[in-house]
PyMOL Python script that loads the backbone (N, CA, C, O; Angstrom):
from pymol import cmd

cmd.read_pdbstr("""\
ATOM      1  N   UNK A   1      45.488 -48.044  35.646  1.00  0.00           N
ATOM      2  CA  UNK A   1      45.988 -49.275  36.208  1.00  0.00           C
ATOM      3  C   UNK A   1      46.630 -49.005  37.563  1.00  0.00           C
ATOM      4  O   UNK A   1      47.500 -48.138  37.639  1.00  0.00           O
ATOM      5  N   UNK A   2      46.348 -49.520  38.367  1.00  0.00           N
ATOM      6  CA  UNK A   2      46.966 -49.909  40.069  1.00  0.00           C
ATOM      7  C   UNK A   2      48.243 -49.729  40.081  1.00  0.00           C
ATOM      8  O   UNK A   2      48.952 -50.618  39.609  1.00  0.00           O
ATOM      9  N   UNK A   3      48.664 -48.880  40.468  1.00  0.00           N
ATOM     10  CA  UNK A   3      50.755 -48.855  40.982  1.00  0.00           C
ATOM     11  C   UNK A   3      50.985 -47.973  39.559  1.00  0.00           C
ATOM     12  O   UNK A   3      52.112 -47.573  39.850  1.00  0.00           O
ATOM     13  N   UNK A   4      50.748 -47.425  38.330  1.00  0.00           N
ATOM     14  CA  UNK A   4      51.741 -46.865  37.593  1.00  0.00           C
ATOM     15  C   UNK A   4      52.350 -45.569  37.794  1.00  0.00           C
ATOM     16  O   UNK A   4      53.404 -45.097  37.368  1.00  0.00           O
ATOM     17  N   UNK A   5      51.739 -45.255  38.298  1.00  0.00           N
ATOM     18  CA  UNK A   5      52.741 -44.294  39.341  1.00  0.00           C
ATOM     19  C   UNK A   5      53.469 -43.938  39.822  1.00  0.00           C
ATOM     20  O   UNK A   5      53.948 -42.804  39.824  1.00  0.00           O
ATOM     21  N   UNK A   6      53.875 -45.311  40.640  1.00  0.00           N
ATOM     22  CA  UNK A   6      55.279 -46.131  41.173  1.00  0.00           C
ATOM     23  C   UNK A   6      56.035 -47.077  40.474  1.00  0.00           C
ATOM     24  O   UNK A   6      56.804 -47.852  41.042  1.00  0.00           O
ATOM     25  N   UNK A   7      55.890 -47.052  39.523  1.00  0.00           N
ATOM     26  CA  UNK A   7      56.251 -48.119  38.438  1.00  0.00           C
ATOM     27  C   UNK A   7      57.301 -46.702  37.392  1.00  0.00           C
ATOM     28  O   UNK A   7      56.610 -45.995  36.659  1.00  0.00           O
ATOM     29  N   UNK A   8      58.621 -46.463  37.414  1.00  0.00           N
ATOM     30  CA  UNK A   8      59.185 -45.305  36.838  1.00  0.00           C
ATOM     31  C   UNK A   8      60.076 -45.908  35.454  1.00  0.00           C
ATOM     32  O   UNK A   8      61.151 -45.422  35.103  1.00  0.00           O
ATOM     33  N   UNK A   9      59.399 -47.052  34.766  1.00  0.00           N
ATOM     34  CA  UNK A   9      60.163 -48.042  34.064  1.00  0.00           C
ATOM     35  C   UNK A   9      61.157 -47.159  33.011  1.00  0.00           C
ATOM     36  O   UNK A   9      62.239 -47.532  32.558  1.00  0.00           O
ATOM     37  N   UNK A  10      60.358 -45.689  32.722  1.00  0.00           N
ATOM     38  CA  UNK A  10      61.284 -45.040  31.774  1.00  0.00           C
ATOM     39  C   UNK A  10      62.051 -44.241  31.819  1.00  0.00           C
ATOM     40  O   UNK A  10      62.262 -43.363  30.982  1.00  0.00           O
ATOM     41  N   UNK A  11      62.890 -44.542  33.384  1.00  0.00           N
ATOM     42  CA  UNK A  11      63.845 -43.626  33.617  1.00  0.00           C
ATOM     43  C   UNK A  11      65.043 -44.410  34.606  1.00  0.00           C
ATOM     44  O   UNK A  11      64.645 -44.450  35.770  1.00  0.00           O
ATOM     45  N   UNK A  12      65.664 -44.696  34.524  1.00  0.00           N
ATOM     46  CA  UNK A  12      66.754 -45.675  35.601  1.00  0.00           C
ATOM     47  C   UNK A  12      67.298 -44.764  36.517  1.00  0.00           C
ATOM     48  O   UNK A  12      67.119 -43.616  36.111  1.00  0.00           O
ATOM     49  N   UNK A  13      67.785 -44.802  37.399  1.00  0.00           N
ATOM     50  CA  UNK A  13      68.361 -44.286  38.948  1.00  0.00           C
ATOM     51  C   UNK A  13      67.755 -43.644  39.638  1.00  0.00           C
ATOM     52  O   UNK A  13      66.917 -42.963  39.046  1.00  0.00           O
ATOM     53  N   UNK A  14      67.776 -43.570  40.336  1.00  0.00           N
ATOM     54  CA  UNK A  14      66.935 -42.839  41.813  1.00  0.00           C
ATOM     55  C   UNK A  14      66.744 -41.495  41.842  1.00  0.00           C
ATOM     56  O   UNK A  14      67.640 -40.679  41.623  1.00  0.00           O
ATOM     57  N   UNK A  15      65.483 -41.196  42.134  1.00  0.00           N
ATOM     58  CA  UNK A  15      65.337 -39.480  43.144  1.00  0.00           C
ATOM     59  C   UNK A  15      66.161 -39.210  44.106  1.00  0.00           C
ATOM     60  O   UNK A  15      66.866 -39.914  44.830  1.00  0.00           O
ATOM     61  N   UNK A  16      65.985 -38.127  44.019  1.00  0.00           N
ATOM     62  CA  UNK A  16      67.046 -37.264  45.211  1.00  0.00           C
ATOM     63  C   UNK A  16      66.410 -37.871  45.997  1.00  0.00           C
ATOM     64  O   UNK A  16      67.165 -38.693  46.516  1.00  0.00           O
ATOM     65  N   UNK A  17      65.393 -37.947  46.413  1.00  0.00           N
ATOM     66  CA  UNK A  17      64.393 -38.459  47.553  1.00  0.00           C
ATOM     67  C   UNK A  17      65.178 -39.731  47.729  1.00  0.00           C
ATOM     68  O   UNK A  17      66.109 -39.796  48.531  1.00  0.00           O
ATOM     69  N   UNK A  18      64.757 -40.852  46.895  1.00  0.00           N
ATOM     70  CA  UNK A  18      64.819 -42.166  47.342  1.00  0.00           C
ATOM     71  C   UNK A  18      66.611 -42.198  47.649  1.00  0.00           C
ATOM     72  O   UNK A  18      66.904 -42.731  48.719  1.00  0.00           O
ATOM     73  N   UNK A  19      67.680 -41.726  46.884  1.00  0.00           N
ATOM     74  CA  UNK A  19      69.019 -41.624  47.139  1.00  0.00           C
ATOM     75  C   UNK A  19      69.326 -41.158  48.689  1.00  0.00           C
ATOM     76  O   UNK A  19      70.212 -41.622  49.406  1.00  0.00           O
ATOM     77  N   UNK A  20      68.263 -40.001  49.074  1.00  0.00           N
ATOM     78  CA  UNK A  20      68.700 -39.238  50.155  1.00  0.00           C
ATOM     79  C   UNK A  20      68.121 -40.622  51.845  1.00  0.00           C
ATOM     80  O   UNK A  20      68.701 -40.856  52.906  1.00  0.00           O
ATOM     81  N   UNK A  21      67.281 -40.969  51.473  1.00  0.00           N
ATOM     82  CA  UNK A  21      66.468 -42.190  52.178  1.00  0.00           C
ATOM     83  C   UNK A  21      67.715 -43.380  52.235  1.00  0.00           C
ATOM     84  O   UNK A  21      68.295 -43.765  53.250  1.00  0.00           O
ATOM     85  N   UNK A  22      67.898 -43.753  51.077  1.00  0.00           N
ATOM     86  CA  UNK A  22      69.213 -44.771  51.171  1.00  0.00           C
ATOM     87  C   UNK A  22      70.362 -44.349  51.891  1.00  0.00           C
ATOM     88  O   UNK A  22      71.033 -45.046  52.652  1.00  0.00           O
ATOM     89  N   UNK A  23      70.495 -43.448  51.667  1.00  0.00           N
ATOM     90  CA  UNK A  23      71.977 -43.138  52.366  1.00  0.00           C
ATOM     91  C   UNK A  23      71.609 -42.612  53.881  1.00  0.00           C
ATOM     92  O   UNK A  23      72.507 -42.980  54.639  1.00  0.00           O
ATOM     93  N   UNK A  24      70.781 -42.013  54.444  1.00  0.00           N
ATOM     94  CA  UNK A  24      69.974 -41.633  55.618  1.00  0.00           C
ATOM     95  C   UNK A  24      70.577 -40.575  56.023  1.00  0.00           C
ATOM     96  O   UNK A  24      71.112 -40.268  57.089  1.00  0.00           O
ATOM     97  N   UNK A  25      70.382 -39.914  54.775  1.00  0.00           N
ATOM     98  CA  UNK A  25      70.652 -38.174  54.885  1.00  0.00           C
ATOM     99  C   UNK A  25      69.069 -37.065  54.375  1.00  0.00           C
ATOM    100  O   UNK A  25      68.082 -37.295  53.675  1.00  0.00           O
ATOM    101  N   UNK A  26      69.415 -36.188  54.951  1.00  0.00           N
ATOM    102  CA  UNK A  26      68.068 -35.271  53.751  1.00  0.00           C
ATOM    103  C   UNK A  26      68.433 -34.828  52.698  1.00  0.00           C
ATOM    104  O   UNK A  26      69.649 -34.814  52.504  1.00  0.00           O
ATOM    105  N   UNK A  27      67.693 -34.405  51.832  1.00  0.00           N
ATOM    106  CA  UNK A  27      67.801 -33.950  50.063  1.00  0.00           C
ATOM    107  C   UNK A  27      68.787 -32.777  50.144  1.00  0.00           C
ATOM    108  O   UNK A  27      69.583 -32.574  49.227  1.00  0.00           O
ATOM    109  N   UNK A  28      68.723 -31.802  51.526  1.00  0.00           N
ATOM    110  CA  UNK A  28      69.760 -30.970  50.964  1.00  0.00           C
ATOM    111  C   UNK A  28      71.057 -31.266  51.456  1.00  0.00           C
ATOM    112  O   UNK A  28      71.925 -30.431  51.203  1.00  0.00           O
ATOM    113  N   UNK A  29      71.372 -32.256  52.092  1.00  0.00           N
ATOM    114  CA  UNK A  29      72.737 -32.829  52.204  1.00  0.00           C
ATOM    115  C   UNK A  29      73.438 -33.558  50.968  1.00  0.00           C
ATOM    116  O   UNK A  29      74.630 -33.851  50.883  1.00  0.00           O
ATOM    117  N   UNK A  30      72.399 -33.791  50.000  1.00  0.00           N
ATOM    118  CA  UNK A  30      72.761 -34.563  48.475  1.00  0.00           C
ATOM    119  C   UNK A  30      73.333 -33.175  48.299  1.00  0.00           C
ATOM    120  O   UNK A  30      74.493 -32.792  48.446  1.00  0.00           O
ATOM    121  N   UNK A  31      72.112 -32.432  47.906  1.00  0.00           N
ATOM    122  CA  UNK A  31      72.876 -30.628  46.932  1.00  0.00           C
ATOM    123  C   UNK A  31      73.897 -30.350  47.476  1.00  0.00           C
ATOM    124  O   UNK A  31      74.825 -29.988  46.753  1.00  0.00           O
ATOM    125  N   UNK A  32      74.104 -30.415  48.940  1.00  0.00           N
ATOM    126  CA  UNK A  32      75.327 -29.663  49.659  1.00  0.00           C
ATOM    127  C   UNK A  32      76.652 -30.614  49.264  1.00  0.00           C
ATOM    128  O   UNK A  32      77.747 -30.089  49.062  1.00  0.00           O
ATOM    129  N   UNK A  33      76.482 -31.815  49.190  1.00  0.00           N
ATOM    130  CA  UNK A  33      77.611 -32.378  48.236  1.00  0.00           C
ATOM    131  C   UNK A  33      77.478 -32.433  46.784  1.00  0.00           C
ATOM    132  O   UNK A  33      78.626 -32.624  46.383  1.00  0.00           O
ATOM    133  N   UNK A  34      76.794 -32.377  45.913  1.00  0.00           N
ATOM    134  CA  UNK A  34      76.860 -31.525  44.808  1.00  0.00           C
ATOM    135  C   UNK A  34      77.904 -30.445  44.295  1.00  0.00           C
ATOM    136  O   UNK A  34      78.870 -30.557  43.540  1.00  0.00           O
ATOM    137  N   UNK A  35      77.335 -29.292  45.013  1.00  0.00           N
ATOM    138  CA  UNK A  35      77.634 -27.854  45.374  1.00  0.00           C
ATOM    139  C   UNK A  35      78.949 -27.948  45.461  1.00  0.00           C
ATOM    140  O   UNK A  35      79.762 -27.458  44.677  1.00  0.00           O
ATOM    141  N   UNK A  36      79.228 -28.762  46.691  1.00  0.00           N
ATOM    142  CA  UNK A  36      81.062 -29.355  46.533  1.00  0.00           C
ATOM    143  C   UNK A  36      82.037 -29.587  46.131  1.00  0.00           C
ATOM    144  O   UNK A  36      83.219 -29.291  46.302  1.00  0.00           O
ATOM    145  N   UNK A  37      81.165 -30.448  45.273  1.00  0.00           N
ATOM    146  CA  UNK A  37      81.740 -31.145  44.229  1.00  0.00           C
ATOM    147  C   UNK A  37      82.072 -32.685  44.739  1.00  0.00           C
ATOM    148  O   UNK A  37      83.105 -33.158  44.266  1.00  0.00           O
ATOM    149  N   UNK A  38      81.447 -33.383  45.495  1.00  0.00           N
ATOM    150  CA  UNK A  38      81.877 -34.239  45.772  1.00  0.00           C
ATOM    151  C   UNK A  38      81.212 -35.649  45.672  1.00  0.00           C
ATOM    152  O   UNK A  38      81.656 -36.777  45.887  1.00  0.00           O
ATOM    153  N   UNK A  39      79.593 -35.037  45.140  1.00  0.00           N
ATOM    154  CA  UNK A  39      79.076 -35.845  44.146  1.00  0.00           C
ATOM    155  C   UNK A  39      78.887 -35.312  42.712  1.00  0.00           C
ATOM    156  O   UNK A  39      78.420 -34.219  42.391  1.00  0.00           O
ATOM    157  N   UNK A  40      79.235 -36.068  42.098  1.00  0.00           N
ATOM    158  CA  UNK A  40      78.573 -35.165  40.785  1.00  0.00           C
ATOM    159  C   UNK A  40      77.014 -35.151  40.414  1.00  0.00           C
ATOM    160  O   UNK A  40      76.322 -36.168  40.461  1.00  0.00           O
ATOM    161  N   UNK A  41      76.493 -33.768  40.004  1.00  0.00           N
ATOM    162  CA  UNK A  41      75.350 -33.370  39.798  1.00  0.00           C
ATOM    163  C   UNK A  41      74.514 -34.608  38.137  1.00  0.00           C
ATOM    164  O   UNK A  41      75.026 -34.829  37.039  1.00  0.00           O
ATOM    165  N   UNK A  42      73.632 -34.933  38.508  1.00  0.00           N
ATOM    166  CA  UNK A  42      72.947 -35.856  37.543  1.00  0.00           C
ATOM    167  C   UNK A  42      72.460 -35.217  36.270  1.00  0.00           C
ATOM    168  O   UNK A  42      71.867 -34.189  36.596  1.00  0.00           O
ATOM    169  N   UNK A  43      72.447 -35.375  34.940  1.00  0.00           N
ATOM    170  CA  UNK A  43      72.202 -34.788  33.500  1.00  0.00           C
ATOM    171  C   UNK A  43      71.020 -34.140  34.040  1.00  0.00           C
ATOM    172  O   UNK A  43      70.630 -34.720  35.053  1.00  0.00           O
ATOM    173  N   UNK A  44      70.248 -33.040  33.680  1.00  0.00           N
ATOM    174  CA  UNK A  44      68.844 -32.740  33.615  1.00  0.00           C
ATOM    175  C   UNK A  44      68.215 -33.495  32.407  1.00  0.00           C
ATOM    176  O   UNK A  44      68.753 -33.987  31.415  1.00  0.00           O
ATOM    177  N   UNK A  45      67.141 -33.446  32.725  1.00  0.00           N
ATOM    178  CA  UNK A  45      66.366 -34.374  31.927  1.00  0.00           C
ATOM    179  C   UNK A  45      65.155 -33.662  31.394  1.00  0.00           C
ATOM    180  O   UNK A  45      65.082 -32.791  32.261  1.00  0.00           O
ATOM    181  N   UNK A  46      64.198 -33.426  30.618  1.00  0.00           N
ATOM    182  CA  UNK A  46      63.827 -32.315  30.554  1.00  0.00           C
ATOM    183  C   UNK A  46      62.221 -33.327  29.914  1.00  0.00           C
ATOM    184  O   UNK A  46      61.319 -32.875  29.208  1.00  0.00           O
ATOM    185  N   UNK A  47      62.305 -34.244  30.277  1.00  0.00           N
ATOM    186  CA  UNK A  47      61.300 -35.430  30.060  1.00  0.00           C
ATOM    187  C   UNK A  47      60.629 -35.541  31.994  1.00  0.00           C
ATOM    188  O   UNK A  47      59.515 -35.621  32.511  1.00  0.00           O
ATOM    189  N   UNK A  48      61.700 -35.500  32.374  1.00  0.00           N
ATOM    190  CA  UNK A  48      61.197 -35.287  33.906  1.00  0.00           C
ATOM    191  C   UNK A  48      62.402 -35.150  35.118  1.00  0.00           C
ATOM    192  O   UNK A  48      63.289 -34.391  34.729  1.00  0.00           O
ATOM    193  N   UNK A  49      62.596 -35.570  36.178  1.00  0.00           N
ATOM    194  CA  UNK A  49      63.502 -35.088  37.347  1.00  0.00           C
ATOM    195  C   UNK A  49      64.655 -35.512  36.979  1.00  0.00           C
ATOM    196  O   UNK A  49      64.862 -36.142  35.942  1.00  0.00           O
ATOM    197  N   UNK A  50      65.457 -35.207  37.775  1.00  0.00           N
ATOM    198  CA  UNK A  50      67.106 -35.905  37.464  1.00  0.00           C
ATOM    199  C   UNK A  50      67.147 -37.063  38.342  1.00  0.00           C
ATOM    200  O   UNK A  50      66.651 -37.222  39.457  1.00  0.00           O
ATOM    201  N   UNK A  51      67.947 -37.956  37.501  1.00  0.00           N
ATOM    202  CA  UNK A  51      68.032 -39.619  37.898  1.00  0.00           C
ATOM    203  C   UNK A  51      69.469 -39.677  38.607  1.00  0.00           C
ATOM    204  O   UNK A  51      70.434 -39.413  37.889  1.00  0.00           O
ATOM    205  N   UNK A  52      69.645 -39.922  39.633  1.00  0.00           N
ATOM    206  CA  UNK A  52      70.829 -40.725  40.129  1.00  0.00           C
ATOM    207  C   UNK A  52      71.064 -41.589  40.242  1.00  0.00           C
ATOM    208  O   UNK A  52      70.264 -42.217  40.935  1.00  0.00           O
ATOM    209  N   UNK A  53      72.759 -42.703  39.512  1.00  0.00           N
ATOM    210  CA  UNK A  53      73.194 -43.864  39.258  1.00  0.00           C
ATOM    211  C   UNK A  53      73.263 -44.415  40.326  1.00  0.00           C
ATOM    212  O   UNK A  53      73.662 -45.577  40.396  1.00  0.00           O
TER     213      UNK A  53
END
""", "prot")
cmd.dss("prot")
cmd.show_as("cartoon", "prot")
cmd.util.cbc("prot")
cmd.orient("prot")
């Protein structure tokens, strides 16, 4: 089917990607606040990537 791909219905919050795009930083400026501690790091998921709220 067309788009399921992009369609991520079984997982809620964002990729590092799409988080790092919203905020208009790159992916390793997310880890580097991580690392920090000044975001907190997202559950692993072991079904697929880690989701951010």
């Amino acid at each position: 089917m067309a788009g399921d791909m992009d369609d991520d219905s079984s997982s809620s919050g964002l990729s590092i990607s799409e988080l790092a795009r919203r905020a208009d930083v790159g992916k390793q400026t997310v880890r580097h606040y991580e690392r920090r501690g000044l975001l907190p790091e997202p559950p692993h998921n072991a079904a697929g990537p880690r989701r951010y709220d």
